[in-house]
C-alpha positions, -999 to +999 in steps of 0.1 A: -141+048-596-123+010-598-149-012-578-118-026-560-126+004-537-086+007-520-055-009-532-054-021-490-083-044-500-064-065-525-041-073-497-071-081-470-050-106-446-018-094-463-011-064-443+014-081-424+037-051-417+006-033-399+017-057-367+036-036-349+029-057-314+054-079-323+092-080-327+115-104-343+150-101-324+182-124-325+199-140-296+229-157-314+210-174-335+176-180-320+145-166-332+126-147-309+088-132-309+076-106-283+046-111-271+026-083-245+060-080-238+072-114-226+097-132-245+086-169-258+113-185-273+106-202-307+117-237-315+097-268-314+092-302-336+067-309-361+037-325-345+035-305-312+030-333-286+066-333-268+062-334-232+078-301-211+114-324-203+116-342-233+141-324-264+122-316-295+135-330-327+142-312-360+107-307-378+092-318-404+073-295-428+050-327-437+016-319-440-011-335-417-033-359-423-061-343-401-057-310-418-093-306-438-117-282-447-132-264-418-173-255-413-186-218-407-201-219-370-231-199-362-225-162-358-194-164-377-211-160-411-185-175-438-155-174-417-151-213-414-147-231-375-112-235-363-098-271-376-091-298-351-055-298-362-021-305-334+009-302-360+018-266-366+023-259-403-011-276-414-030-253-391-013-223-402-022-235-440-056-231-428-057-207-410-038-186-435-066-195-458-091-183-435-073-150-432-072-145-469-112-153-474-141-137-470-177-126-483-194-096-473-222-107-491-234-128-460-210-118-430-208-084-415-176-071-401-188-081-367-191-117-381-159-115-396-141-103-367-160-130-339-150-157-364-114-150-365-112-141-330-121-180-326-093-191-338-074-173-312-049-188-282-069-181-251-040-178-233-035-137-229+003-135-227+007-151-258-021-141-279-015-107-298-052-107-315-044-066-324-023-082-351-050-106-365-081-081-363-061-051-378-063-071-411-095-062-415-107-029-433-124-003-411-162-001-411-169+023-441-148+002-462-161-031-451-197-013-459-186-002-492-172-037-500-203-043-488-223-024-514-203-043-546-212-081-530-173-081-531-158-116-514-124-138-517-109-170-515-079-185-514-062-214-521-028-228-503+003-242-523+021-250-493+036-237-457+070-245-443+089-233-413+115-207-421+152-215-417+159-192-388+133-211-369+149-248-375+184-231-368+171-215-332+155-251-330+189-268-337+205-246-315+182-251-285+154-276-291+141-277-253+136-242-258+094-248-271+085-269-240+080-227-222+052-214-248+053-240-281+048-211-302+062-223-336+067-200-367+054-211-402+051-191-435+028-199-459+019-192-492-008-190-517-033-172-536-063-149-534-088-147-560-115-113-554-148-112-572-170-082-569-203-071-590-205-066-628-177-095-635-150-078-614-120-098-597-087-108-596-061-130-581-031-121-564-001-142-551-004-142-510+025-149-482+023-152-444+044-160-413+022-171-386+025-178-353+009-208-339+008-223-302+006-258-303+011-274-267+012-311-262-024-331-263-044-301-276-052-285-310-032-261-323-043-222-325-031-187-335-013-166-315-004-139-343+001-126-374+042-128-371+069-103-387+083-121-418+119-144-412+139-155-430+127-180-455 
């Protein structure tokens, strides 16, 4: 039996097509997600502080200067603390990495799932968390993961907002200032070590959705279908 115990587990936090809580649809040319079924339509700048009457400009896919390396907070067993991070694409890097790491040699599935749940929007009508938690395996196969001390992690080569997303923003840039959900895509790669020398690394994408309203950190409202590039 290959220790890499499903071929599901090289994709842990890759499973994006599992989301089926959210749509992608196309008003002329504007992006939109679903989310608990209200519309939140997608178009914002690049550092998330525009105020509600104020037009957002085109944005940039310029990393942040706050964007560093998140700690672990108690209960959460590796799954690092949410970043203190307000522009959109440098908290998806991260929390794209997040999603792609883990170790069950020292977090249970319970761990792993209250760590990721912190990086969550609290607000309900936005926040599709079915999306984020379905990416991880079931109980047995966390166990059995478990059993070979097998853990991941990931590294980021960069995250950018995909063209349909600027064009809905071009098309309607006061259109954020409603939810500031903005859609990034990310991508990187996942190395996976488990016992007796096993592992492997595999290329990794994302599209995220992150809510990043004016004078507050960024967070995750869901795992997001994939756009165009």
């Amino acid at each position: 039996m290959r220790k890499r115990l499903s071929s599901s587990l090289s994709s842990f936090g890759m499973g994006w097509a599992a989301n089926r809580r959210i749509a992608l649809v196309a008003s002329v040319v504007a992006v939109l997600l679903v989310f608990a079924g209200i519309v939140a339509p997608l178009t914002g700048s690049g550092n998330g502080h525009q105020t509600p009457d104020t037009a957002a400009p085109v944005p940039s896919d310029s990393p942040s200067s706050t964007e560093a390396a998140p700690k672990p907070f108690s209960g959460s067993g590796s799954v690092p603390n949410p970043p203190q991070i307000a522009e959109p694409v440098a908290y998806a890097k991260a929390a794209a990495q997040m999603l792609w790491s883990y170790d069950t040699r020292d977090t249970s599935r319970d761990q792993q799932l209250a760590g990721m749940r912190a990086w969550m929007t609290t607000e309900p009508k936005y926040a599709d968390w079915a999306s984020v938690s379905g990416q991880v395996p079931d109980p047995v196969l966390w166990s059995r993961m478990a059993d070979q001390d097998q853990h991941a992690t990931a590294s980021v080569t960069e995250g950018h907002y995909p063209s349909a997303f600027k064009q809905a923003l071009a098309d309607d840039p006061s259109a954020i200032t409603e939810a500031y959900i903005y859609v990034v895509t990310v991508n990187g790669k996942q190395q996976i070590v488990w016992k007796q020398g096993g592992g492997g690394a595999e290329e990794r994408a994302v599209t995220l959705a992150v809510q990043c309203r004016p004078n507050h950190d960024c967070t995750l409202a869901a795992i997001a279908p994939s756009v165009t590039q």
